[in-house]
C-alpha positions in Angstrom: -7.5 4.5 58.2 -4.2 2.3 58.9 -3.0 -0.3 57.1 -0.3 -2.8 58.7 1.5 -5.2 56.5 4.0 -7.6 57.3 7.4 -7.5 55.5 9.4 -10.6 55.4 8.9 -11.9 57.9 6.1 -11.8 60.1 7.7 -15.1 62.4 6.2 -17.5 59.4 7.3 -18.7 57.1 7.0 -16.6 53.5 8.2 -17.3 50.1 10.8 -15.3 48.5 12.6 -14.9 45.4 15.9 -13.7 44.3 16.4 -13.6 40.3 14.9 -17.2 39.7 16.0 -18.7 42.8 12.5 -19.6 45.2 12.7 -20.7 48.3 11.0 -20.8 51.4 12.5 -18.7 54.3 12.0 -17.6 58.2 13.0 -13.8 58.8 11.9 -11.8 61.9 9.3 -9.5 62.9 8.9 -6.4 61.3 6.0 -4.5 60.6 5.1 -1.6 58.6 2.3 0.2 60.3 1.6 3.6 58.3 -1.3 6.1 58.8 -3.1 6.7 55.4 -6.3 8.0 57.1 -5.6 12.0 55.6 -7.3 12.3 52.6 -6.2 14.0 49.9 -9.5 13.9 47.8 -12.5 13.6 48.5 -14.1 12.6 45.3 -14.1 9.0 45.4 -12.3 6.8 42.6 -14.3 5.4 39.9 -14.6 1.6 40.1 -13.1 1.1 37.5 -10.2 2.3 37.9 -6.6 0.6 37.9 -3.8 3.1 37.9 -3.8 6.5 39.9 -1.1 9.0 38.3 0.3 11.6 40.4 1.9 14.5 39.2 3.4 16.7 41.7 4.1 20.6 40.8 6.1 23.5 41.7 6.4 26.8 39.5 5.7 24.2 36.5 3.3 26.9 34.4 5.8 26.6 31.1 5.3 22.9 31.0 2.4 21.6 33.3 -0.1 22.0 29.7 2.0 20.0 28.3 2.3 17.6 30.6 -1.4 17.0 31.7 -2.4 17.1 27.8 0.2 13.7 27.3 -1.4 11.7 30.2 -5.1 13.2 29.3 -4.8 11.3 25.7 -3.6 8.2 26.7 -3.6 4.9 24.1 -3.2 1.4 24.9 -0.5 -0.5 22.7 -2.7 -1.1 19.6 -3.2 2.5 19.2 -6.6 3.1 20.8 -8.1 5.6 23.3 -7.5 4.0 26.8 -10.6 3.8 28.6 -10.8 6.9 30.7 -12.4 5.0 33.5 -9.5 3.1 33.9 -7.3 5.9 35.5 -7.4 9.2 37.6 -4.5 12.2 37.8 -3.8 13.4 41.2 -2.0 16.7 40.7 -0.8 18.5 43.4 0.9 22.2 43.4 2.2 23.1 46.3 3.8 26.7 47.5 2.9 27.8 43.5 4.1 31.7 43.0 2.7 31.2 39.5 -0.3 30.1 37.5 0.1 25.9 37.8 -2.9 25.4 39.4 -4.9 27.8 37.3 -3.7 25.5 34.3 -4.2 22.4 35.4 -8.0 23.5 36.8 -8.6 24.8 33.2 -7.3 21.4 31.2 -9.9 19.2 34.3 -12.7 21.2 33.1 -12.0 20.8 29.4 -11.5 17.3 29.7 -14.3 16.1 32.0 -13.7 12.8 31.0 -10.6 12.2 32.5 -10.3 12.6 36.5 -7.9 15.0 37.2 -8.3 15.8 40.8 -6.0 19.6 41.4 -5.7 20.1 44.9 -3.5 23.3 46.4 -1.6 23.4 49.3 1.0 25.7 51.0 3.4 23.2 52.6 5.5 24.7 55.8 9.0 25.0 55.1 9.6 21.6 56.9 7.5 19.6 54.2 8.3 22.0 51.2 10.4 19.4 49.2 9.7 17.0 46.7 10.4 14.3 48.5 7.7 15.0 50.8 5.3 16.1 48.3 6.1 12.5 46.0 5.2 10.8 49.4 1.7 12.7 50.3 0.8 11.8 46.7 1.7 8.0 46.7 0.2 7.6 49.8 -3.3 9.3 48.2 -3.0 6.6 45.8 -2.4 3.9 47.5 -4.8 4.7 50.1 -7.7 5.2 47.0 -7.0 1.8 45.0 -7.4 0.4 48.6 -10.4 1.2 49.6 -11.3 -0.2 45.7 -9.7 -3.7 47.0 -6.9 -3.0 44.4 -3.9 -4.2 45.7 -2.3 -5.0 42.4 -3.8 -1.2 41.1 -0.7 0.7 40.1 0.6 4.2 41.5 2.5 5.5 38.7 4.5 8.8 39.3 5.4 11.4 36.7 6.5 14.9 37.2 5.4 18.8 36.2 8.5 18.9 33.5 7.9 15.6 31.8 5.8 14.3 28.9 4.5 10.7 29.1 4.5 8.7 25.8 0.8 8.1 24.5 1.1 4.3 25.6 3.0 5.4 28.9 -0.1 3.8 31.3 -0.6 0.9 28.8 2.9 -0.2 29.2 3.5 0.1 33.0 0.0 -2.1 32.8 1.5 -4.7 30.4 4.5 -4.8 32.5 2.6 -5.4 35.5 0.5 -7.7 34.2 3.6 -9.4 33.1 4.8 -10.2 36.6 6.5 -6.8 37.8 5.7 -4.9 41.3 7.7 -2.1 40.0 8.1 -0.7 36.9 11.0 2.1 35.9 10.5 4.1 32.5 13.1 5.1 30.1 13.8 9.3 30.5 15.0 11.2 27.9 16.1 14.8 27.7 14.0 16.7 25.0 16.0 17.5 22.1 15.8 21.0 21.5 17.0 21.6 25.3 20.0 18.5 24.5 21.0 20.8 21.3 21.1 24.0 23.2 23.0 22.5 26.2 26.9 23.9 26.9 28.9 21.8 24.5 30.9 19.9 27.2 27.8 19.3 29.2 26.1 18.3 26.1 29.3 15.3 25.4 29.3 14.5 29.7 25.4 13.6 29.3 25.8 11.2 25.9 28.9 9.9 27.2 27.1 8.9 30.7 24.2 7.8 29.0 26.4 5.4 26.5 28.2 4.4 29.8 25.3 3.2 32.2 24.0 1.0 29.1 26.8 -0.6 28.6 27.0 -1.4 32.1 23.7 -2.3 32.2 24.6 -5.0 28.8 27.5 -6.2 31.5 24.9 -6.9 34.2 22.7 -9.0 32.2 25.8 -11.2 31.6 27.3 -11.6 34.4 24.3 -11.3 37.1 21.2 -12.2 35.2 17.5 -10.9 36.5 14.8 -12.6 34.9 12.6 -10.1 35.6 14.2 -7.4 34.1 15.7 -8.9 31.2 17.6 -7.3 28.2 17.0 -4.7 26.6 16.8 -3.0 29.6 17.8 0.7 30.6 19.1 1.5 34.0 16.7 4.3 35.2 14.3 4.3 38.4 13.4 8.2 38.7 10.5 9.8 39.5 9.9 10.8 36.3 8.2 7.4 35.7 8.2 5.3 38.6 5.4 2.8 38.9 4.7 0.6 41.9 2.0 -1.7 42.8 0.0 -0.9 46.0 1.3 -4.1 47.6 4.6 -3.7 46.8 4.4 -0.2 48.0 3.3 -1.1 51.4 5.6 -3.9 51.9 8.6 -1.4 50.7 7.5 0.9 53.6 6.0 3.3 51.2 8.4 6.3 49.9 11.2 6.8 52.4 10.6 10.2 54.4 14.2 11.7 52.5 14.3 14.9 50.8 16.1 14.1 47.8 16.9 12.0 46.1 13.7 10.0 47.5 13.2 7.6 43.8 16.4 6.1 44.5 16.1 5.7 48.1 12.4 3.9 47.2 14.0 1.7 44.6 16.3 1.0 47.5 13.5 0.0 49.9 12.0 -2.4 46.9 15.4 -4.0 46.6 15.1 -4.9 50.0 11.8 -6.5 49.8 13.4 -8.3 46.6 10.8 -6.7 44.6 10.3 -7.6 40.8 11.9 -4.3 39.5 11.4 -3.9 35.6 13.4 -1.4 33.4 10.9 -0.8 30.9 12.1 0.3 27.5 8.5 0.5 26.5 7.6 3.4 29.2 8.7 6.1 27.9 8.8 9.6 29.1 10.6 13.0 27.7 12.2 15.4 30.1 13.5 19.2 30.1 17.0 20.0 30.2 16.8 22.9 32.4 19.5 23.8 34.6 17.9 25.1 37.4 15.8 22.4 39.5 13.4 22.0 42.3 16.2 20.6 44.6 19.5 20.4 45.2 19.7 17.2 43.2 18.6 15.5 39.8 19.2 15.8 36.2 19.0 19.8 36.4 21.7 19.8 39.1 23.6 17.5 37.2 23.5 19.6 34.1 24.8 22.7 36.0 27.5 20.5 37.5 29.0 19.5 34.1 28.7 23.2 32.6 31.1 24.1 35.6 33.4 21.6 35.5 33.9 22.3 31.4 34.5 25.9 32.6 37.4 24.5 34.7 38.3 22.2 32.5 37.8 19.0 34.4 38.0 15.2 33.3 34.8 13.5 34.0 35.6 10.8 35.9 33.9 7.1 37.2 34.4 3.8 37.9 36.4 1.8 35.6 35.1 -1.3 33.7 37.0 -3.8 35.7 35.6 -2.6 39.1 32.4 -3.0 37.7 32.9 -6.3 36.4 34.4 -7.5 39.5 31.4 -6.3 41.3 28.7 -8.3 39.0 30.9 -11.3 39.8 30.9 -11.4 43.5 27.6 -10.1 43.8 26.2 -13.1 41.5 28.7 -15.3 43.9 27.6 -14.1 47.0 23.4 -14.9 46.1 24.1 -17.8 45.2 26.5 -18.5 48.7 23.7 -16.7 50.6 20.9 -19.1 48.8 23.1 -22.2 50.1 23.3 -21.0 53.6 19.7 -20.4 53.8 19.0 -23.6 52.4 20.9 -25.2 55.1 24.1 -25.8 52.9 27.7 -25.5 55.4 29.6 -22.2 54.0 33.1 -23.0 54.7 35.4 -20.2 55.6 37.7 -20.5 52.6 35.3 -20.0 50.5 34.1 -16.8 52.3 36.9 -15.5 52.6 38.2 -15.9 49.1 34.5 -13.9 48.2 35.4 -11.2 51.2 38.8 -10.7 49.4 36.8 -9.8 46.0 34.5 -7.3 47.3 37.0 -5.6 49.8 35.4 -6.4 53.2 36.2 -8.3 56.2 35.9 -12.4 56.2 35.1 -12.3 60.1 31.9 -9.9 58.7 30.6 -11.8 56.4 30.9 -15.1 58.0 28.7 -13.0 60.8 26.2 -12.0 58.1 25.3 -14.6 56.1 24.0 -16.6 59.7 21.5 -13.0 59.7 18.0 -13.9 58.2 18.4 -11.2 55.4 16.8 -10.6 52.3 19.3 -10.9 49.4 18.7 -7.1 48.8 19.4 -6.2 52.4 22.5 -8.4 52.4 24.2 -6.6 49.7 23.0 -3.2 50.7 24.8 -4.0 54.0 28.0 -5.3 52.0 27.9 -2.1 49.7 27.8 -0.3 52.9 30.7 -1.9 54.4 32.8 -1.6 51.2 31.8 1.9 52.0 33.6 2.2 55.6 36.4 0.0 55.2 37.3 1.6 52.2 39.3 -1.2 50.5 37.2 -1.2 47.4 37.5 3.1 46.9 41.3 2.1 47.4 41.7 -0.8 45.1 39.7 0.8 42.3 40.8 4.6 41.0 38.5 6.4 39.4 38.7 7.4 35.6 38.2 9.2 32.5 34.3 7.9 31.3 36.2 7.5 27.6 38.0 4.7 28.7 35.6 3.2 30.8 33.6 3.1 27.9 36.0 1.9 25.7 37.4 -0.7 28.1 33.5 -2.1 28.7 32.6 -2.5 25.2 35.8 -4.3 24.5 35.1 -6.9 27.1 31.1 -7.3 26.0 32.2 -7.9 22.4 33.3 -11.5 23.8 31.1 -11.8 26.1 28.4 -11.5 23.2 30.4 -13.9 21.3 29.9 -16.6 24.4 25.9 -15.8 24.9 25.3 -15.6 21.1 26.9 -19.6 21.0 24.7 -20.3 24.0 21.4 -18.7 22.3 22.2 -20.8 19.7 21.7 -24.0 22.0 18.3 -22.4 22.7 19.5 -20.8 26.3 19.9 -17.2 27.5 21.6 -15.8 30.5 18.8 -16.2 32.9 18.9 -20.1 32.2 22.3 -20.6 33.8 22.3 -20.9 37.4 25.0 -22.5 39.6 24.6 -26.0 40.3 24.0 -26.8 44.0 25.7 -29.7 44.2 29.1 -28.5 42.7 28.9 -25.2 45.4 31.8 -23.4 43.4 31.7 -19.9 44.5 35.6 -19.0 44.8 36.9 -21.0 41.4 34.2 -23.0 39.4 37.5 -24.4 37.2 37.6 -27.9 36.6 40.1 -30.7 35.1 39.0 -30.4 31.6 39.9 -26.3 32.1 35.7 -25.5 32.0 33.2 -24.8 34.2 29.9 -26.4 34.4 26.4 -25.0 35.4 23.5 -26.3 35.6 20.0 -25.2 33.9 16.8 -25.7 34.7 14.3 -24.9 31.7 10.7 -25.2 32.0 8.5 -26.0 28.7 5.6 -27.7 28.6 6.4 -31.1 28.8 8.1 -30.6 32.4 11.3 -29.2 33.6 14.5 -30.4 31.6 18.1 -30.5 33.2 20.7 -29.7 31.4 24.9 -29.2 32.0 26.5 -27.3 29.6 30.0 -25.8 29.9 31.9 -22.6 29.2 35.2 -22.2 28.2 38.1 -21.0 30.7 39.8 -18.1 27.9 43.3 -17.7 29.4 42.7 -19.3 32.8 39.5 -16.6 33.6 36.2 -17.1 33.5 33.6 -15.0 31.8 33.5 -12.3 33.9 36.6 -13.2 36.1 38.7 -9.7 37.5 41.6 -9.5 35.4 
């Protein structure tokens, strides 16, 4: 059985959106066209059912039980039993030495409710990754909610070390239902493993973990998605990773990488501009172990630390005003892409003043923004080129996580200050979009030493237009690189 979608764009013309902005667009030819015909399982899915979990497993015997137990007693968000019809567990040990299978075989027949489908396979040394394994399980289930005509049905991944929270399926539904193609959930480290973790590994995780929330606080600010609005987290692992069938075809289904393959999916959704939510609802707990399944991940991560305490080495990232800088341009440079695709003249000034910001060449970005890109493939090109041209590395040294903590929560306690007086005019972040007709993207100053945008709410009586404006606080804007 093959199954060939059209990404953006099949040579028509397709709607697409990038956070709030909707347009209409051309882009060219380019076709996914994937074999799903091997089947995994050949029990067929009951009709009923919605969401196909898939769990895959290596050497897991110390915490599959676990693990299939938390997704076999499964609530929905009032507290009761979820409909057992309404899901099925794809579980799939590959190259075991241990007694995985044997477990999860022994939970299926004591829960004969629940379909939990076990299949074994040994996996040549070529396909013997979790990458691969991720993908042959994905493409089970989007192959099964197919042939159910499901193509909002949801493939939600977990793995062999993790514990789902009872309302883990109910919440990936609700955020679905809500609008998203893709749903991340929050991953935690189980505490006993956190308390027994090497002391400087222990402070290296908190410390990151304060750190990417903080910058993900920052984001919400200064680059808005209204489809993964605040409180947010920052995760997209395959811990909990859930995905609409759609959504999983038109992102090319799970890159063919070997690790990390969650981030480089998230990637591929980006490009499709898929509705990404960071759930803080979906919930899932994780070991600490140290030793993992591949060469990278939390487990890897955790080793990494314990060494670099042993030599005493500074944990090190990127500073608060690189990151800053980057929320700016990147919010500047949608909305200077939306113009151009709109039919709006870019003039070279202006692109060039942008190019300057994000550390790549004018000439390239002039050449860019006349290629019919997605906004996600735009700025993974630019993030790319920032990459080769090396101006950004340069500009922006890395350091100590302490003060790049310290430095971002000083400059979101006045940045809260500014949204909370905006909430109080009944508007958020997401309301605030750049009006078209101004087309400020370098300096958005005006005479009266503000800058105006323009708003576009819509209530039930219509859609109202507003202008408000934000102050200039020593001749920078919110968000302005110092």
């Amino acid at each position: 059985m093959k199954y060939s979608v059209a990404v953006p764009g099949d040579g028509k013309m397709v709607f697409v959106e990038s956070k709030g902005l909707f347009f209409i667009a051309d882009f060219p030819s380019v076709q996914v066209d994937k074999d799903f015909s091997q089947t995994l399982v050949q029990i067929p899915p009951s009709p009923d059912c919605e969401v196909c979990v898939i769990v895959p497993v290596r050497n897991e015997a110390q915490t599959l039980a676990a693990t299939l137990t938390a997704l076999i007693h499964q609530v929905d968000l009032e507290g009761q039993l979820l409909d057992p019809r309404r899901y099925e567990i794809i579980l799939l040990a590959n190259n075991c030495s241990d007694d995985s299978a044997a477990i999860a075989r022994s939970l299926a027949e004591q829960n004969p409710q629940i379909a939990l489908h076990v299949v074994e396979k040994s996996l040549s040394d070529a396909e013997a990754y979790i990458g691969r394994v991720r993908q042959i399980l994905m493409d089970e289930a989007y192959r099964r909610l197919c042939s159910l005509g499901r193509t909002r049905g949801v493939i939600a991944s977990t793995d062999g070390d993790s514990q789902v929270s009872p309302t883990w399926i109910a919440a990936n539904l609700y955020e679905i239902n809500c609008g998203a193609d893709a749903v991340g959930g929050r991953i935690v480290v189980e505490r006993t493993g956190l308390d027994d973790l090497d002391p400087y590994a222990r402070a290296c995780h908190l410390r990151e973990v304060g750190y990417r929330y903080l910058i993900t606080e920052l984001e919400t600010y200064l680059d808005p998605d209204p489809y993964d609005n605040f409180p947010r987290h920052y995760q997209h692992y395959g811990a909990s990773l859930a995905v609409t069938a759609e959504m999983y075809a038109l992102a090319g289904g799970l890159p063919p990488v070997r690790t990390p393959e969650d981030v480089a999916f998230y990637r591929a959704l980006v490009r499709v501009n898929a509705r990404f939510r960071h759930s803080p609802l979906v919930r899932v707990v994780t070991s600490a172990r140290q030793i993992g399944r591949t060469n990278v991940g939390l487990a890897n991560q955790l080793s990494e630390w314990i060494e670099m305490g042993r030599q005493q080495q500074p944990f090190v990232v990127e500073p608060a005003a690189a990151i800053e800088t980057r929320f700016v341009a990147r919010r500047q440079l949608r909305v200077m892409w939306w113009h151009v695709l709109n039919g709006y003249q870019s003039d070279y000034p202006r692109v060039a003043s942008l190019a300057e910001m994000l550390g790549i060449s004018a000439q390239w970005l002039v050449q860019k923004l006349t290629q019919p890109y997605t906004f996600g493939q735009l700025f993974e090109e630019v993030e790319e080129r920032q990459q080769s041209e090396g101006t950004w590395a340069s500009r922006w040294k890395l350091v100590e996580i302490q003060q790049a903590i310290g430095d971002l929560r000083l400059r979101l306690e006045s940045l809260r200050l500014s949204w909370s007086k905006l909430q109080g005019n009944n508007l958020t972040p997401n309301d605030l979009e750049p009006d078209k007709e101004q087309y400020s993207v370098g300096s958005l100053r005006n005479t009266e030493n503000t800058v105006s945008w323009l708003t576009i709410v819509v209530n039930p009586s219509g859609v109202v237009r507003r202008t408000i404006k934000l102050p200039v606080v020593d001749g920078r804007l919110p968000g302005d690189a110092k």
